[in-house]
LOVEX-817463 format. One line per field, with one value per residue (C-alpha): residue number from 0; y, x, z. Coordinates in steps of 0.001 Angstrom, whole numbers, plus 500000, padded with zeros to 6 digits. Layout:
N
seq: NUM,...
py: Y,...
px: X,...
pz: Z,...
***
This chain:
235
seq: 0,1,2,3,4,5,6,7,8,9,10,11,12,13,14,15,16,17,18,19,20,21,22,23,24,25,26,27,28,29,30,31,32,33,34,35,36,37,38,39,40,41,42,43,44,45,46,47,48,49,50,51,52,53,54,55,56,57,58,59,60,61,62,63,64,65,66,67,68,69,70,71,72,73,74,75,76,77,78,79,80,81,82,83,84,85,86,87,88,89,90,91,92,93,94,95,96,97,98,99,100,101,102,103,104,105,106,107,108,109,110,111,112,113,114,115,116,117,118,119,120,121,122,123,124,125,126,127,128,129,130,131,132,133,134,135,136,137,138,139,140,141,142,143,144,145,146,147,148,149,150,151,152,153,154,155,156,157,158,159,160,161,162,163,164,165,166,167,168,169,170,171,172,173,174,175,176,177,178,179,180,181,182,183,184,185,186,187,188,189,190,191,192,193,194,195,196,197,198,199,200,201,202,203,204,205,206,207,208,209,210,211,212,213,214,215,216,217,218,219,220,221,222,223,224,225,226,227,228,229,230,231,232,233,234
py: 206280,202963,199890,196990,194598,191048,188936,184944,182142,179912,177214,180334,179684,177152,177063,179493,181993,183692,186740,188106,187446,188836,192324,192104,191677,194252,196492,196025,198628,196959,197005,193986,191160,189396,186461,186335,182719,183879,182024,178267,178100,175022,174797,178173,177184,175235,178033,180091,177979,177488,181205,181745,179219,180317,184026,182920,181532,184780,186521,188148,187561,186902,186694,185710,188928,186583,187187,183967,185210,188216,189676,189306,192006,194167,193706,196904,195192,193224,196855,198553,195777,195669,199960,199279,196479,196868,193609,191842,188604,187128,183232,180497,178818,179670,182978,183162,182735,185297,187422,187254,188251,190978,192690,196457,195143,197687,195434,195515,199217,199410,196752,198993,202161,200795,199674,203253,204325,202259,198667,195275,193689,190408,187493,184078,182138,182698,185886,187027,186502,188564,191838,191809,193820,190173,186682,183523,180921,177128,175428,172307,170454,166995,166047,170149,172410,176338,178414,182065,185430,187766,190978,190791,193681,195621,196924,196446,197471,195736,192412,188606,186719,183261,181329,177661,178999,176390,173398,173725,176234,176432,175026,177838,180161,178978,179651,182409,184105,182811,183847,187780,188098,187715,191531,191179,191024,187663,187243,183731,183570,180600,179148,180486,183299,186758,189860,192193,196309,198606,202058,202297,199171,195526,193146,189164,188182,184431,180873,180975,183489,185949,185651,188236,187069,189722,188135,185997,188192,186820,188147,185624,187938,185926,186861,190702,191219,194498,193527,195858,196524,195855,198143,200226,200109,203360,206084
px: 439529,440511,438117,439431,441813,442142,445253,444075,446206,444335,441900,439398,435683,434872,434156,436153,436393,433380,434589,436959,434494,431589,434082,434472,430753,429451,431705,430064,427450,425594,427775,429123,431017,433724,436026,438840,440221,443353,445617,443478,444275,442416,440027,438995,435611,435429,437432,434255,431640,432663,433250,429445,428488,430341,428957,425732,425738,426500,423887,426322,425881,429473,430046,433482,435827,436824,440583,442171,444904,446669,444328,441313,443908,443580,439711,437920,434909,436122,438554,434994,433581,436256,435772,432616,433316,432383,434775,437542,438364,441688,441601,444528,446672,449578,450910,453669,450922,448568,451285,452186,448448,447965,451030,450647,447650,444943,442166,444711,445002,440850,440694,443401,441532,438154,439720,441155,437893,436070,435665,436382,439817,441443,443586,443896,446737,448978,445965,447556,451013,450377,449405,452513,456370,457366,456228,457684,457242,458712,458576,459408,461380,462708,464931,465260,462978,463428,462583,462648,461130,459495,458408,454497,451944,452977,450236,451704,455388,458537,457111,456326,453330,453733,450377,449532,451934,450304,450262,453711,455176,459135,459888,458793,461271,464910,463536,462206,464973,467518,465250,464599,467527,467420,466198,462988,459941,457713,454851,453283,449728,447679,444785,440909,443286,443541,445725,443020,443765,440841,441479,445156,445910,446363,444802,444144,440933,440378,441022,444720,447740,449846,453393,455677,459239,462545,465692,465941,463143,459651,456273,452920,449771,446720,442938,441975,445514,446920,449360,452856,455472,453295,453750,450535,449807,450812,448313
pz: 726115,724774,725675,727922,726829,727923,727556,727723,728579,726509,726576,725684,725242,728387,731757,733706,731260,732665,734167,731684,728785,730673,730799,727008,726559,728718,727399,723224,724419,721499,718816,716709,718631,716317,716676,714479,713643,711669,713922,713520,710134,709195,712205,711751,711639,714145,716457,715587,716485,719732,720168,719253,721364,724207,723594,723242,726582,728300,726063,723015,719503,717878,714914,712551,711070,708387,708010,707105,704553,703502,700746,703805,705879,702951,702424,702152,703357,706608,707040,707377,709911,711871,711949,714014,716045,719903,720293,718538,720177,718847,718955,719241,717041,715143,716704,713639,711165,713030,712880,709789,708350,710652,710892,709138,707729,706986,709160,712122,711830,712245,714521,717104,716181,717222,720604,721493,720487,723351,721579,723555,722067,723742,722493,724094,723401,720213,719750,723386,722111,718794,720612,722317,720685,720172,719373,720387,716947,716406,713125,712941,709996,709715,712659,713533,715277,714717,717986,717525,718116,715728,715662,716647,716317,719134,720815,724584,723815,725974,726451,725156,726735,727418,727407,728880,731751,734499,731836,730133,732832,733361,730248,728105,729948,729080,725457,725812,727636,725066,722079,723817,725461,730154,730296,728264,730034,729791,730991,731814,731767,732924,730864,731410,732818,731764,732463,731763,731226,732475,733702,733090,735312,734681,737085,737114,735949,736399,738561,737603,737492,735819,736422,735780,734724,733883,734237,737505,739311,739076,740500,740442,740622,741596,740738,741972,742266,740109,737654,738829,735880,732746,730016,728649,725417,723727,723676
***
């Protein structure tokens, strides 16, 4: 049976986070605790230091699954930590460049092997959006900006998870509708706010919300509330 999973809507490690990472914790069973800073690029280290304080506060020891670049992903060294890990905890950033590291990568393969096998896994932010079938990405050039969708690592097949969803709200929908066509299912997720899978069943964990959006139909799940129409990861 696979561990939990925790989809974060960012603003991870602080205050209100609490619940969801108290989940993840209890559920290490005393095995290692990792954060993995792919997607902050050059504040990688300063992703993980918060992440260990934060932990630290609620009594868990993490520590960083250095994966920062392609030749990390093919590591046989971080392959065999990640193998063990009783949590892998995704952080924000750069969902395109998280993406792009993880993708097929031999790490990612051990990292979603240890999770059916009981670990902890969660992403916040562009690490929510990466576990998804597809990732919204914008690069900007001179006088242009690129918005797209890519193909992400998809763990929870049929959707794209929007994150910030209180703070930048409607305007990431017109986007993301355009970019994944009206029928795709997005999901908005507030920040210190998870949709959290335990048990076969997504609920809200958190002080915000989960809202469910497909087409012109939309759902807003508040804390304790079970999550309707999310897709399971496959088995």
């Amino acid at each position: 049976m696979h561990g939990p999973l925790a989809l974060v809507g960012g603003d991870e490690f602080n205050p209100g986070n609490e619940h969801q990472d108290e989940i993840l914790r209890d559920a290490c069973a005393g095995r290692p605790a990792y954060v993995v800073a792919t997607a902050a690029q050059d504040f990688a280290s300063g992703a993980v230091e918060a992440a260990r304080r934060w932990f630290a506060g609620l009594g868990l020891e993490v520590r960083e699954l250095r994966i920062r670049t392609k030749e990390d992903a093919r590591s046989p060294e971080v392959v065999a930590e990640a193998a063990k890990a009783g949590l892998v905890y995704i952080a924000g950033g750069d969902p395109g460049w998280v993406v792009e590291v993880l993708r097929a990568s031999p790490v990612w393969k051990a990292i979603a092997a240890a999770w059916r096998a009981g670990a902890a896994l969660a992403g916040s932010s562009a690490g929510a959006m990466a576990l998804c079938e597809w990732c919204l990405v914008q690069t900007s050039w001179p006088g242009e900006v690129d918005e797209r969708s890519v193909d992400a690592l998809g763990l929870i097949p049929g959707c794209a998870i929007l994150p910030h969803f209180d703070v930048l709200g409607d305007a990431w929908v017109p986007w993301a509708q355009e970019g994944l066509g009206q029928d795709t299912q997005v999901i908005g997720i507030d920040e210190r706010t998870a949709a959290v899978l335990r048990d076969g069943r997504w609920e809200v964990v958190g002080p915000g919300a989960v809202t469910i959006l497909q087409g012109s139909l939309r759902h807003r799940h508040i804390e304790g509330e079970k999550i309707e129409g999310m897709s399971n990861p496959e088995p």
